[in-house]
TIDO-551912 format. One record per residue (C-alpha): x, y, z; residue in one letter. Coordinates in nm, 3 decimals, always signed. Example, Ala and Ser with C-alpha at 12.3 -4.5 7.8 and 13.67 -1.06 7.14 Angstrom:
residues 2
+1.230:-0.450:+0.780:A
+1.367:-0.106:+0.714:S
//
This chain:
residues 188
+0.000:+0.000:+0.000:X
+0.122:+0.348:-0.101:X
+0.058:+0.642:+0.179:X
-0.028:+0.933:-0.041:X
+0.018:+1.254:+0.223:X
-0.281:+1.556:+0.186:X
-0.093:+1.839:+0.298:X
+0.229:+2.043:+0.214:X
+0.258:+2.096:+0.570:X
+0.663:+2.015:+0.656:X
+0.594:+1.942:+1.000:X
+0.353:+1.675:+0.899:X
+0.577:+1.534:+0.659:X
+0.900:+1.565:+0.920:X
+0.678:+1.323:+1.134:X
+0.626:+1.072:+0.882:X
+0.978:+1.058:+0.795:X
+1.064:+1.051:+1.180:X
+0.852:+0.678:+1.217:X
+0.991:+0.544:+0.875:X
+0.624:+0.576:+0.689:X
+0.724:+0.648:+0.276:X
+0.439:+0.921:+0.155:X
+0.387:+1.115:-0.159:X
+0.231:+1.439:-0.162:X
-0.093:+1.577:-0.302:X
-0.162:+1.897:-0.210:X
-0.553:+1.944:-0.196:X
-0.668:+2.255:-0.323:X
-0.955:+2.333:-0.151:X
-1.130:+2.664:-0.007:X
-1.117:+2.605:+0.363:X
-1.384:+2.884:+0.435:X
-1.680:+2.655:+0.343:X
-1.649:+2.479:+0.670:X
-1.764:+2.730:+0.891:X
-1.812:+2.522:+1.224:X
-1.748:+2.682:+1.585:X
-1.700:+2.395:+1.748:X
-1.298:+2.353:+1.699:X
-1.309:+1.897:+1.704:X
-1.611:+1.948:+1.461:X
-1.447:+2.199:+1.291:X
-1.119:+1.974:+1.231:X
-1.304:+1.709:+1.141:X
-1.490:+1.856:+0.901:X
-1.176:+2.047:+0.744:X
-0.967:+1.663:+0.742:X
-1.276:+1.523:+0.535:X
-1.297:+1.808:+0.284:X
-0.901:+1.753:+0.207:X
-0.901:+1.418:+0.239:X
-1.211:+1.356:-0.002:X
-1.078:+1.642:-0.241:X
-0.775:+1.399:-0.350:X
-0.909:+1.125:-0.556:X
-0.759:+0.732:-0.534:X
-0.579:+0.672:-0.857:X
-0.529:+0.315:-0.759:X
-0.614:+0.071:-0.510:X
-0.319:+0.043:-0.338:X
-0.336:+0.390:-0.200:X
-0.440:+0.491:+0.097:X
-0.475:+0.915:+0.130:X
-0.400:+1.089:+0.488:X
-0.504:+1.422:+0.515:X
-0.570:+1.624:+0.873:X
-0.594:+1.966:+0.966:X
-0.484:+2.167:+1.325:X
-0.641:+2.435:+1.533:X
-0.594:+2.623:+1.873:X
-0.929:+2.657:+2.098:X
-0.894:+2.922:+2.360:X
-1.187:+3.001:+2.565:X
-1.471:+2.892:+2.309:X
-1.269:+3.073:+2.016:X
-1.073:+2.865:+1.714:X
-0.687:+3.040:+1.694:X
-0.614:+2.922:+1.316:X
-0.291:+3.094:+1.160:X
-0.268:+3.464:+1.253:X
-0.274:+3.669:+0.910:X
-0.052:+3.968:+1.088:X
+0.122:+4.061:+1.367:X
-0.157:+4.233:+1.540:X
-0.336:+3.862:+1.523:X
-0.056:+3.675:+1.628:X
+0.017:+3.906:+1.950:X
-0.403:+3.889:+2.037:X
-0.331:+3.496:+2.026:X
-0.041:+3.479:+2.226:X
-0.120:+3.749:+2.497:X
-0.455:+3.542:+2.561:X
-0.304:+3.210:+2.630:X
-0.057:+3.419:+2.833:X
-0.057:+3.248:+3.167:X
-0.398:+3.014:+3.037:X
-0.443:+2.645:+2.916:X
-0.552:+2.611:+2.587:X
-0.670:+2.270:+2.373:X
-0.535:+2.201:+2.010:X
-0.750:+1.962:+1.804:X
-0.593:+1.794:+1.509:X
-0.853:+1.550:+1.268:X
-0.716:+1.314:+1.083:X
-0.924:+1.135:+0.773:X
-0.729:+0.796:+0.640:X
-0.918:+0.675:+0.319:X
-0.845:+0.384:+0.077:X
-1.137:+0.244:-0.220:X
-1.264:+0.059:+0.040:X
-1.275:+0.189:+0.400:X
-1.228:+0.543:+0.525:X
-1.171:+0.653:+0.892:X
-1.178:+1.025:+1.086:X
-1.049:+1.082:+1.428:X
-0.958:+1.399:+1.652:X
-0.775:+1.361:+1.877:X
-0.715:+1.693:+2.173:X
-0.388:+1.782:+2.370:X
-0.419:+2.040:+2.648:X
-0.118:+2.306:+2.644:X
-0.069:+2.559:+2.958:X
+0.166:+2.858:+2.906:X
+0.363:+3.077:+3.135:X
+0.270:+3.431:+3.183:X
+0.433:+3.582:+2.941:X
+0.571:+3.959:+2.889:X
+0.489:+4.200:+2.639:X
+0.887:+4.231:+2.527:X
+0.860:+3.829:+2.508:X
+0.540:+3.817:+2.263:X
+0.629:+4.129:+2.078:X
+0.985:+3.960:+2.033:X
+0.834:+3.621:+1.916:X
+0.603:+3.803:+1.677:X
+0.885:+4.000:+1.475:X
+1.034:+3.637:+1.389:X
+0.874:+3.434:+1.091:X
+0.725:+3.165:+1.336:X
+0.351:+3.236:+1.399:X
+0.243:+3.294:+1.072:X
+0.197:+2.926:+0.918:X
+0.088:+2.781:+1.264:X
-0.232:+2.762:+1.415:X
-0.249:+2.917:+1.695:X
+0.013:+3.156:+1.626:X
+0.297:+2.934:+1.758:X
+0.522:+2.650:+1.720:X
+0.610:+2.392:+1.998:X
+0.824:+2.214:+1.843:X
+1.048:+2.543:+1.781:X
+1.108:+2.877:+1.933:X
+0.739:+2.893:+2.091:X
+0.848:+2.563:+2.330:X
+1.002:+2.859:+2.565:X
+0.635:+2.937:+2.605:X
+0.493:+2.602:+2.716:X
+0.466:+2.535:+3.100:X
+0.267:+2.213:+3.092:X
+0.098:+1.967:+2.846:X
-0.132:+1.716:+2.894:X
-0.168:+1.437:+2.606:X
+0.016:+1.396:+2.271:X
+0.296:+1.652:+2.200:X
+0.344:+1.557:+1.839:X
-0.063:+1.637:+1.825:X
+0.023:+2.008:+1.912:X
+0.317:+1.984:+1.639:X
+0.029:+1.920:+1.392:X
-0.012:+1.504:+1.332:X
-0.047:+1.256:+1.628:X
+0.184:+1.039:+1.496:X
+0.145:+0.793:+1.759:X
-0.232:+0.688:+1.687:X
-0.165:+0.759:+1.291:X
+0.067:+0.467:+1.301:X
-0.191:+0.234:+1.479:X
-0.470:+0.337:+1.257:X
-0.203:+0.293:+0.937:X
-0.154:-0.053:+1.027:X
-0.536:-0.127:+0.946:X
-0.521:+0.009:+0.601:X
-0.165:-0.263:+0.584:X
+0.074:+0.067:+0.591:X
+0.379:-0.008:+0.859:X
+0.683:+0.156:+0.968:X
+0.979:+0.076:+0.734:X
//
């Protein structure tokens, strides 16, 4: 079975690499603003069907993997800030607060096709206005939801998490690996 990869995201495709799964990549084009649910696990959900559905099977021996990320703070989705002014709102609310990130995942072959989301809780420290307007000048927020990135300079941020890390980096791997093994895709 070929693992054909949804997403041009590199931190998705880092984590693949990381657990030995080959992937190609198909990048679905697909307007994101249709799904238009508040509820951030529904949301994800929905957004990891639309790409995952948008990439036809050219084969049976493939097996498409497409998910999506977002940051719920208070009852409000953080997706990628758009501008600094964004990006600082984001950051200076979880300032000191624990926030959830919800990644779905979609996994569809010809003949079976599975969605999961799974949640990680994330607590920052209180954090300065010299140490958010500092982060914000640097090229990090802007392709991450939530306006940060654990797995790089925004770890200084993080005081506590509770559930899968590599879920807050933007796949969790872990579970994606189980589920894999259903649709006969294993670790090389």
């Amino acid at each position: 079975m070929n693992l054909i990869l949804a997403s041009s995201s590199p931190r998705r495709q880092e984590l693949l690499q990381q657990v030995h799964i080959p992937f190609t990549i198909r990048k679905p084009d697909v307007d994101e603003s249709q799904i238009t649910a508040t509820d951030p696990a529904e949301k994800v959900e929905e957004l990891a069907r639309l790409k995952g559905t948008h990439i036809p099977i050219q084969n049976k021996d493939e097996v498409i993997l497409s998910a999506d990320t977002v940051v719920s703070f208070q009852q409000s989705i953080f997706e990628k800030p758009t501008a600094k002014q964004a990006a600082y709102k984001m950051i200076e609310a979880m300032s000191g607060n624990k926030h959830e990130v919800y990644t779905g995942v979609m996994l569809r072959s010809s003949d079976k096709e599975m969605v999961f989301v799974e949640s990680t809780t994330v607590e920052f420290w209180p954090l300065t206005e010299e140490e958010i307007i500092s982060y914000i000048e640097t090229d990090e927020p802007y392709d991450k939801a939530g306006g940060y990135g654990i797995q790089s300079v925004g770890a200084m941020f993080v005081k506590e998490i509770i559930g899968d890390y590599y879920n807050v980096v933007g796949l969790p791997i872990s579970r994606v690996v189980r589920e894999l093994a259903h649709f006969q895709i294993f670790p090389r």
